[in-house]
C-alpha atoms as a printed R data frame, in Angstrom:
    type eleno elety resid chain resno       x      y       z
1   ATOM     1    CA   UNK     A     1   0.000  0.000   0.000
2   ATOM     2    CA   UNK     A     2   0.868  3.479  -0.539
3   ATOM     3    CA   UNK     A     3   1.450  6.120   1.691
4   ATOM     4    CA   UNK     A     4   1.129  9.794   1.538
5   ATOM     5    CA   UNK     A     5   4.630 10.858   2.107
6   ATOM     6    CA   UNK     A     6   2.826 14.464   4.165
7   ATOM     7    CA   UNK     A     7   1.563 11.876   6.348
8   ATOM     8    CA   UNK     A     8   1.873  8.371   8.058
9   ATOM     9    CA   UNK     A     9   0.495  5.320   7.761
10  ATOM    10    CA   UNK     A    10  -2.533  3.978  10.044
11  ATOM    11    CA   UNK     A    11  -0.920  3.733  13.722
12  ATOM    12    CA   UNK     A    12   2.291  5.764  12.833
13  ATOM    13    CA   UNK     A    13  -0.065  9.635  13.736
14  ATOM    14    CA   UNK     A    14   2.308 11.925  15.268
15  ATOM    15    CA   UNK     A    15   5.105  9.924  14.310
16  ATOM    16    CA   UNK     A    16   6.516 12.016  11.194
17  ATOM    17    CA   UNK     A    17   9.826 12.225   9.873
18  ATOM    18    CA   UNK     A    18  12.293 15.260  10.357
19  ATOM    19    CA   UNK     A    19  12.232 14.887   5.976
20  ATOM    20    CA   UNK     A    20   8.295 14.708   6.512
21  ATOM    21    CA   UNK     A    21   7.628 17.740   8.897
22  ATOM    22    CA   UNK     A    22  10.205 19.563   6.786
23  ATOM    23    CA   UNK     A    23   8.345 19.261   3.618
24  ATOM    24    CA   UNK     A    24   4.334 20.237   5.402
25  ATOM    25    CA   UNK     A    25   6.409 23.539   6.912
26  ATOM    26    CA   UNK     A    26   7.506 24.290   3.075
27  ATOM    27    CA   UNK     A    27   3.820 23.641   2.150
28  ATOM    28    CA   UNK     A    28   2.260 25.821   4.270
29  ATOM    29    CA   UNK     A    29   5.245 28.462   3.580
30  ATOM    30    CA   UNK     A    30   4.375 28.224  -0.031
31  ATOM    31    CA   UNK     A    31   0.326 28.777   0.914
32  ATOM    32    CA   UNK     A    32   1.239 31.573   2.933
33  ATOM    33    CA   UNK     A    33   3.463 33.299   0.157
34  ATOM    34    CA   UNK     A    34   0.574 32.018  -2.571
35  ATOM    35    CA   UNK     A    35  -1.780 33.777   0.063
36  ATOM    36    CA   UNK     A    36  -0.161 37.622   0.245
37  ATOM    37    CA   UNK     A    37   0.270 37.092  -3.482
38  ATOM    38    CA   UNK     A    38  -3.357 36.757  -4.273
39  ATOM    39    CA   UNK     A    39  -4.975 38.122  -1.773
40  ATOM    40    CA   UNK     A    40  -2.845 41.527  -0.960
41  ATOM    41    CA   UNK     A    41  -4.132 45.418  -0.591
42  ATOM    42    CA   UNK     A    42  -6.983 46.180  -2.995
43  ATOM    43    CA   UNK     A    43  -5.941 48.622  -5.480
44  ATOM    44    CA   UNK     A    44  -7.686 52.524  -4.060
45  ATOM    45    CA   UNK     A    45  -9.774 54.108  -6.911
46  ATOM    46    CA   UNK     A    46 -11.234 57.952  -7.223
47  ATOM    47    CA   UNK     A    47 -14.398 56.574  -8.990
48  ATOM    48    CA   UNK     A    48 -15.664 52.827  -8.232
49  ATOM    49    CA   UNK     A    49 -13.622 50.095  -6.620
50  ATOM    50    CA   UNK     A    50 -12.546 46.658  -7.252
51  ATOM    51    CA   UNK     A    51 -11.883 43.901  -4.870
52  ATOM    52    CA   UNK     A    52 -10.998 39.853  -5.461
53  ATOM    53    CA   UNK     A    53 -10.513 36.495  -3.543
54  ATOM    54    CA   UNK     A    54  -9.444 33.046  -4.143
55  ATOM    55    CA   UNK     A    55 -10.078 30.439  -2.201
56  ATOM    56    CA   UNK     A    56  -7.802 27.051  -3.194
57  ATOM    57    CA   UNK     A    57  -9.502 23.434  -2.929
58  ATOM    58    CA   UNK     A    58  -6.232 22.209  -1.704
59  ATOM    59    CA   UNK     A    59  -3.435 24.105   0.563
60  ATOM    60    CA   UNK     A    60  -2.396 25.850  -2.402
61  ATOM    61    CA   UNK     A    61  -4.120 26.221  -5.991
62  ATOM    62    CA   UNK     A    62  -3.815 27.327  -9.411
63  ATOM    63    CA   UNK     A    63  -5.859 30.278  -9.934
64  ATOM    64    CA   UNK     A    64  -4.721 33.593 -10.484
65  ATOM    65    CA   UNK     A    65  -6.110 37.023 -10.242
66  ATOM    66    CA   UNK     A    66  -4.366 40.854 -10.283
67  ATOM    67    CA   UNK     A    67  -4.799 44.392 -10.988
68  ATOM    68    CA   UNK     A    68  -1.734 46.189 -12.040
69  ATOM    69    CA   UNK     A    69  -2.290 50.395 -11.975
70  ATOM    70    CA   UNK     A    70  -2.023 52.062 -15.214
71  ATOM    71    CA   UNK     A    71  -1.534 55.658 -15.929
72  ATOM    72    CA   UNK     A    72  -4.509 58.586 -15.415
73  ATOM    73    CA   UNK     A    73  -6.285 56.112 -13.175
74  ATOM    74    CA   UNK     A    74  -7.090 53.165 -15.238
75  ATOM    75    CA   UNK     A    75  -6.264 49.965 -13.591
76  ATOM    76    CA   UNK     A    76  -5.499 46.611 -15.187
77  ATOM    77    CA   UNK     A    77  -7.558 43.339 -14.135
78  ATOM    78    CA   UNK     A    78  -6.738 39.857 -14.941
79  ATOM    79    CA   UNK     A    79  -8.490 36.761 -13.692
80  ATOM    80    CA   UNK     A    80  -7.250 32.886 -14.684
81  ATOM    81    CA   UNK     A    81  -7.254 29.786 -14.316
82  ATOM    82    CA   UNK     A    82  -3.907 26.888 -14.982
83  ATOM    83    CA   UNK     A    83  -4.913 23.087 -15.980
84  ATOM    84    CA   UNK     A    84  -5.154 20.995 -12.683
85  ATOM    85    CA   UNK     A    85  -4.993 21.586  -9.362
86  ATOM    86    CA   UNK     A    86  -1.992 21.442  -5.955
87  ATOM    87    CA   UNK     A    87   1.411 22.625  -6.102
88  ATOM    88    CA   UNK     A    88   1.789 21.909  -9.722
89  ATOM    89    CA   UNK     A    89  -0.709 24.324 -10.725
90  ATOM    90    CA   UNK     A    90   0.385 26.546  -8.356
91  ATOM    91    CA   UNK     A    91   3.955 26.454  -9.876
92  ATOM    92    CA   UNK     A    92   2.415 27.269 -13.094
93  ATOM    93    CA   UNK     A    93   0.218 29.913 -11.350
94  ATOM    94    CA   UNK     A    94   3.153 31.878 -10.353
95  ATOM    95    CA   UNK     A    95   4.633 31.437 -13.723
96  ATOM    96    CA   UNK     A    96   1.394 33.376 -14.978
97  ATOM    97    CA   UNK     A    97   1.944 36.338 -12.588
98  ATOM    98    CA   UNK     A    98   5.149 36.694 -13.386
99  ATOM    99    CA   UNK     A    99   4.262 36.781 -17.144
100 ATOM   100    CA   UNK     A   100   0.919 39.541 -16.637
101 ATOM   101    CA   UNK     A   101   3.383 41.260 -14.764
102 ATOM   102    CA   UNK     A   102   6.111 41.952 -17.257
103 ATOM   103    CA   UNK     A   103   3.863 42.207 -19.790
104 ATOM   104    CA   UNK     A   104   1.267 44.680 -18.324
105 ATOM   105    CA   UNK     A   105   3.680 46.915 -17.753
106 ATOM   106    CA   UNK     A   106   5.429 47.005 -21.471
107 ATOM   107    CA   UNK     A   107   2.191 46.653 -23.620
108 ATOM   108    CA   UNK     A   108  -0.267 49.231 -24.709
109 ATOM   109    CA   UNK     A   109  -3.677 46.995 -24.237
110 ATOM   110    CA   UNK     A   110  -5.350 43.394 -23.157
111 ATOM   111    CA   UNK     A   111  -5.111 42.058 -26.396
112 ATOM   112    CA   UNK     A   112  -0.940 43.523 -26.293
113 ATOM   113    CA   UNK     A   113  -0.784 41.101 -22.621
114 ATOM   114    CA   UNK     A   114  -2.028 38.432 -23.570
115 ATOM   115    CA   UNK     A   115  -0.388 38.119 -26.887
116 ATOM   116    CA   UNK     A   116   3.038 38.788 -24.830
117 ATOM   117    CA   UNK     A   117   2.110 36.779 -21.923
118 ATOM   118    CA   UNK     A   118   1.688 33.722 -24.473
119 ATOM   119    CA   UNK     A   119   5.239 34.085 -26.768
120 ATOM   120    CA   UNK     A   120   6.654 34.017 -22.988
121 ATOM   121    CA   UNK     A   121   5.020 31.463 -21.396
122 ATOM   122    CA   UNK     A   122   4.514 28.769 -24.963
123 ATOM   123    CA   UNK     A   123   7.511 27.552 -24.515
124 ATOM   124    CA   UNK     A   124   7.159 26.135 -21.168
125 ATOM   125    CA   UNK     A   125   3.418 24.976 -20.992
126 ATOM   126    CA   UNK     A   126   3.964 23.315 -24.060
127 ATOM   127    CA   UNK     A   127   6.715 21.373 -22.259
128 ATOM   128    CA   UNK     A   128   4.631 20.338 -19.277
129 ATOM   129    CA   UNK     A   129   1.408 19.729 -21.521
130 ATOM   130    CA   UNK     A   130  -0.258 22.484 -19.308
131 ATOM   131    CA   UNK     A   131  -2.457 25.554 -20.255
132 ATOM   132    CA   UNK     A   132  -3.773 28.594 -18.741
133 ATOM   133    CA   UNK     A   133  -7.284 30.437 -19.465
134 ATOM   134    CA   UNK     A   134  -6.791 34.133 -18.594
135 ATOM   135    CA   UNK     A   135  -9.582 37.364 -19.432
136 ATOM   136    CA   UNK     A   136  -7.925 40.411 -19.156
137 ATOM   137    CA   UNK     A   137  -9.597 43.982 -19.247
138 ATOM   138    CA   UNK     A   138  -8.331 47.614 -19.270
139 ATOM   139    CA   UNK     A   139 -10.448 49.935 -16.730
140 ATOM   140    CA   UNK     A   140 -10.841 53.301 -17.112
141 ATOM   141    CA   UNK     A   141 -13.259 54.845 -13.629
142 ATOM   142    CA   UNK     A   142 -13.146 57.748 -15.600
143 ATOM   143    CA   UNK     A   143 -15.201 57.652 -18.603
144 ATOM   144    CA   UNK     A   144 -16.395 53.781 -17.942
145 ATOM   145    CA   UNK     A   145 -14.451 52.682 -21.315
146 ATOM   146    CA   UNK     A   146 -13.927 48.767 -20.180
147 ATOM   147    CA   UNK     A   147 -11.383 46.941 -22.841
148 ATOM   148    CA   UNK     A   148 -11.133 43.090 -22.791
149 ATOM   149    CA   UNK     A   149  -9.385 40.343 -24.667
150 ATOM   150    CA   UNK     A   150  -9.813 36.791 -23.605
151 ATOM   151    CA   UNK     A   151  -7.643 33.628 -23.538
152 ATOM   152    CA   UNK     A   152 -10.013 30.882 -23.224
153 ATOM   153    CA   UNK     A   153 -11.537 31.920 -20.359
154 ATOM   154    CA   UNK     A   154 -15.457 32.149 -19.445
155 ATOM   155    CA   UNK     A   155 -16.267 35.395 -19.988
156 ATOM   156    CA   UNK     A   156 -17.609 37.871 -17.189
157 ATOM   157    CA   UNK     A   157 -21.195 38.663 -15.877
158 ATOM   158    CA   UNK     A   158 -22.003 41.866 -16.403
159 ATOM   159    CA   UNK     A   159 -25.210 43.420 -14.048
160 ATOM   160    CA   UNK     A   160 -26.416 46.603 -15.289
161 ATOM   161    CA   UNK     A   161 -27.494 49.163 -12.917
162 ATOM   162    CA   UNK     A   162 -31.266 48.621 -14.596
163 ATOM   163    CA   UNK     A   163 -30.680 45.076 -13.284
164 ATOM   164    CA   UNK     A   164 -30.622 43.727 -16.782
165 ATOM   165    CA   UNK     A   165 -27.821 41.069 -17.284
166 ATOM   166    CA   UNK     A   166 -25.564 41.069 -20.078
167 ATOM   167    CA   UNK     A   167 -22.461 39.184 -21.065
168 ATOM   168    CA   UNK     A   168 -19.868 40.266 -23.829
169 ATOM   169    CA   UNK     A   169 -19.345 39.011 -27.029
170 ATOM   170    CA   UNK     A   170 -18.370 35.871 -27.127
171 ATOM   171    CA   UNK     A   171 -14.688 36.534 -27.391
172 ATOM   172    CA   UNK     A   172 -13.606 33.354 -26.392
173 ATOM   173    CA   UNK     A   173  -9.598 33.250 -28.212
174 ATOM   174    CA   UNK     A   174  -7.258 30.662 -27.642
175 ATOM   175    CA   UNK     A   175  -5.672 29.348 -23.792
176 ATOM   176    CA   UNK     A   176  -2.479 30.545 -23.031
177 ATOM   177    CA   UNK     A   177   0.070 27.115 -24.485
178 ATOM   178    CA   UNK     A   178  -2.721 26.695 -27.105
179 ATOM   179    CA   UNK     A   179  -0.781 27.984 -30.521
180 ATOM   180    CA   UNK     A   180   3.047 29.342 -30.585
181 ATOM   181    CA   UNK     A   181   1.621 33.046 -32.559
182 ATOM   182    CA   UNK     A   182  -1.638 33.253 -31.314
183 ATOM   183    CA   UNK     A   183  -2.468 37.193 -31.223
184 ATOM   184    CA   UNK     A   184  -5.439 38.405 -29.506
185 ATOM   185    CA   UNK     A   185  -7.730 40.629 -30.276
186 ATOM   186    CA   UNK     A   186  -9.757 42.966 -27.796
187 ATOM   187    CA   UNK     A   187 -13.094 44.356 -27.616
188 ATOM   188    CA   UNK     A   188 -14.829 47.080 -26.098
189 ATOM   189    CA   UNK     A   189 -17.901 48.560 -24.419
190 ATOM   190    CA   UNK     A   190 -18.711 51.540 -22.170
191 ATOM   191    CA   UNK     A   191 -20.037 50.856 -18.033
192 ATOM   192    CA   UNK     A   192 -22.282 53.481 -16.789
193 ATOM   193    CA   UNK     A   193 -22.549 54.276 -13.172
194 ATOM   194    CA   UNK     A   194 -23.674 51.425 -10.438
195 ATOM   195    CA   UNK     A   195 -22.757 48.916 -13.171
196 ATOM   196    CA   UNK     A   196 -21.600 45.377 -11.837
197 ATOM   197    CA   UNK     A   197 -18.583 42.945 -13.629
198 ATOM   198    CA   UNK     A   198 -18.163 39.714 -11.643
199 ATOM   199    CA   UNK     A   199 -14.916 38.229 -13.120
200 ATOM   200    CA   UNK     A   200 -14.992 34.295 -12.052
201 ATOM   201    CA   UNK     A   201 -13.381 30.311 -12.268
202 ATOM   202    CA   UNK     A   202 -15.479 27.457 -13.089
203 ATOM   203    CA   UNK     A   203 -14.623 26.237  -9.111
204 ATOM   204    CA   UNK     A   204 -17.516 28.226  -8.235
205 ATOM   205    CA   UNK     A   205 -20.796 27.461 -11.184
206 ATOM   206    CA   UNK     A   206 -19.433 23.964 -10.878
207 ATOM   207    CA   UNK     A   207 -19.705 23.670  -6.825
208 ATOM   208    CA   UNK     A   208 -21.693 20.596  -6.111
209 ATOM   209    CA   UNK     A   209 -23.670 19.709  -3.141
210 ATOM   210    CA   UNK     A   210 -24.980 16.277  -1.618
211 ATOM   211    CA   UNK     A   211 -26.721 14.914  -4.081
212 ATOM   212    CA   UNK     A   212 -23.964 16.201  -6.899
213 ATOM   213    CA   UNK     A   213 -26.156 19.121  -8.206
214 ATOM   214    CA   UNK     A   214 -24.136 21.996  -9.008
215 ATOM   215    CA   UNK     A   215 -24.075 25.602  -8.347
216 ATOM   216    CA   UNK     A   216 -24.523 27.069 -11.818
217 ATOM   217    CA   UNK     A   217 -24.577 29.942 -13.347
218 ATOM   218    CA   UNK     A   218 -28.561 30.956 -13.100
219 ATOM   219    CA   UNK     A   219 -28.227 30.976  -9.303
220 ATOM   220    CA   UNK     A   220 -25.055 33.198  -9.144
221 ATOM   221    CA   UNK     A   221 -26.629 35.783 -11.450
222 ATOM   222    CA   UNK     A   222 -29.458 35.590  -9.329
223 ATOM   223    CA   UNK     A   223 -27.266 36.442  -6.296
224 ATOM   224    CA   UNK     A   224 -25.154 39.017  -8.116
225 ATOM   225    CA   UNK     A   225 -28.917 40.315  -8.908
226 ATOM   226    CA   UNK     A   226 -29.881 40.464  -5.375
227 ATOM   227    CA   UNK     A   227 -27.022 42.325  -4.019
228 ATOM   228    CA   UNK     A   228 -25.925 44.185  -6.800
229 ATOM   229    CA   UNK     A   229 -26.106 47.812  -5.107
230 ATOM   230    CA   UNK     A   230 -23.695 46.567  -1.967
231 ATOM   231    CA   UNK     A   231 -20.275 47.237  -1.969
232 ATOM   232    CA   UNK     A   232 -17.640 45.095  -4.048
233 ATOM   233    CA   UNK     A   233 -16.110 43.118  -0.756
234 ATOM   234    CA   UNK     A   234 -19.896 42.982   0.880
235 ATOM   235    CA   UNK     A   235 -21.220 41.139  -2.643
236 ATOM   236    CA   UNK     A   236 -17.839 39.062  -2.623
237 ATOM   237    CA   UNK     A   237 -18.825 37.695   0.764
238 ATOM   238    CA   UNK     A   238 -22.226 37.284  -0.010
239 ATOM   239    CA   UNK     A   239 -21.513 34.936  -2.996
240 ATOM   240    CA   UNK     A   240 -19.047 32.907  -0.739
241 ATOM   241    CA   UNK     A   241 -21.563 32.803   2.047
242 ATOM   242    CA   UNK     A   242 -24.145 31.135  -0.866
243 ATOM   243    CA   UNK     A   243 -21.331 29.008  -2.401
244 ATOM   244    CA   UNK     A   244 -21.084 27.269   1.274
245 ATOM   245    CA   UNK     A   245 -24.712 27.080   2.133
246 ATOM   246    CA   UNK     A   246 -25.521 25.412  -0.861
247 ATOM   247    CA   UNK     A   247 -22.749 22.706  -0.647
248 ATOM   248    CA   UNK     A   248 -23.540 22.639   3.105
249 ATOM   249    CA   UNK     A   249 -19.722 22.657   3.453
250 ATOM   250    CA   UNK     A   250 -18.634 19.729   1.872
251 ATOM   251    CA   UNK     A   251 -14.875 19.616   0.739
252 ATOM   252    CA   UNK     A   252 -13.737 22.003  -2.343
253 ATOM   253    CA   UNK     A   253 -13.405 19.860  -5.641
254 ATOM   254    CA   UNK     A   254 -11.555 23.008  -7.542
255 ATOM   255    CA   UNK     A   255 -10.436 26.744  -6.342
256 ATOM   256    CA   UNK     A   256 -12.911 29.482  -6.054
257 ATOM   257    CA   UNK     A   257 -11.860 32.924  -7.438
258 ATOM   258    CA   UNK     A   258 -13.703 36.023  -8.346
259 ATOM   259    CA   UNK     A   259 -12.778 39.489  -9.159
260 ATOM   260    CA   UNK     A   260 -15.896 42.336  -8.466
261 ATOM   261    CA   UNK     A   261 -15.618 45.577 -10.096
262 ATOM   262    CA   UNK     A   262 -18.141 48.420  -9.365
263 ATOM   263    CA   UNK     A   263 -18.207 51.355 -11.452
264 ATOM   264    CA   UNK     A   264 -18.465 55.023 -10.301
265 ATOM   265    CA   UNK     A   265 -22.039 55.246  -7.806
266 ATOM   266    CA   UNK     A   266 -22.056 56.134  -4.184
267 ATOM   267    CA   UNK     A   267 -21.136 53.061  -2.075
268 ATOM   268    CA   UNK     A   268 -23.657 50.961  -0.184
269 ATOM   269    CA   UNK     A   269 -24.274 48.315   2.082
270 ATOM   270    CA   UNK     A   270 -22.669 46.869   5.805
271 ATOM   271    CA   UNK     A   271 -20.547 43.299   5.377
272 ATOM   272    CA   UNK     A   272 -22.918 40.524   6.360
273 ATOM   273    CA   UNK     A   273 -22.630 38.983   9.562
């Protein structure tokens, strides 16, 4: 029989190995650093705000979100998700951030990152038969202008203040380690004030409960619906709140991220108890 090598055999508990105890303290070290990665200070806007969470099925996972500041007050957002799941994902993860990060701040647009992110990243997914879905969208609080390119990934809910929902285009483009020249394109349309854009992974439509019915997309919209005129973080909570009442707690199958960006509008709403 096999053993996990974090932990011992039936009637060895408590009896790890220096080599074994060494290797959970890098574990939760890399969690930790994963951790202040993801979920660091939320980037402070004049008009609107933006705020985002992941939440890994194991001690560490593979999605990915950022926001990386851009001149006049337009901010950067990126949300993504790498193929499978624990520290090899999470590996890969880091690769990603490292990519968004060098290329956000040398190209000119989403469609200019992604395009970038891909010719540096190819290379290396291709060698580890891996690939990474990432959306990417240019902010501007400003005037509302909201630029996107996409990488595979499923594309954003978008509540309008009138509380009609809309998604994008379907600009779906190829995942990141899909083809060695892939450039991608980016489209465009304007938010008006109060406006709602719930980036998300599949970890959270595809939550199942007991009897292995899953969360879907109808009943986030529905909740994104409901709360749409509370703050950013309060709405965040609210949908991770829902997310564990309906699987009454069971065990994460995949990470849970979102990324919730509110355009211009006063701010309303207390956190939930």
């Amino acid at each position: 029989m096999k053993h996990n090598l974090l932990f011992p055999p039936f009637g060895d508990v408590g009896q790890l190995t220096e080599s074994q105890k060494t290797l959970q303290r890098e574990i939760h070290l890399a969690r930790n650093i994963q951790t202040k990665l993801l979920n660091g200070e939320k980037p402070k806007l004049t008009n609107g705000e933006v705020s985002g969470i992941s939440i890994p099925a194991r001690l560490i996972g593979g999605d990915y979100f950022d926001f990386y500041p851009l001149g006049d007050g337009k901010i950067r957002i990126i949300i993504g998700d790498v193929m499978g799941k624990g520290i090899p994902a999470a590996m890969l993860m880091i690769l990603t951030r490292g990519a968004f990060r060098s290329a956000a701040e040398a190209t000119q647009g989403p469609g200019e990152t992604l395009t970038a992110m891909n010719k540096a990243m190819y290379a290396d997914l291709r060698k580890l038969g891996s690939f990474v879905t990432v959306f990417c969208a240019d902010w501007d609080p400003n005037t509302g202008d909201f630029v996107y390119a996409n990488a595979g990934h499923i594309p954003p809910v978008i509540i309008r203040s009138k509380a009609d929902v809309v998604e994008p285009p379907k600009l779906r483009g190829v995942m990141l380690g899909g083809l060695p020249e892939q450039v991608y394109q980016e489209e465009r349309f304007q938010l008006q004030e109060e406006d709602l854009v719930f980036f998300y992974t599949d970890g959270i439509i595809e939550a199942s409960n007991r009897d292995g019915e899953m969360f879907k997309l109808n009943r986030l919209i529905s909740i994104l619906l409901e709360h749409r005129h509370e703050q950013a973080t309060v709405i965040e909570t609210r949908v991770v709140n829902q997310i564990h009442f309906f699987t009454e707690d069971l065990p994460q199958k995949d990470d849970i991220t979102m990324v919730i960006l509110k355009a211009g509008g006063e701010k309303n709403g207390e956190p939930p108890l």
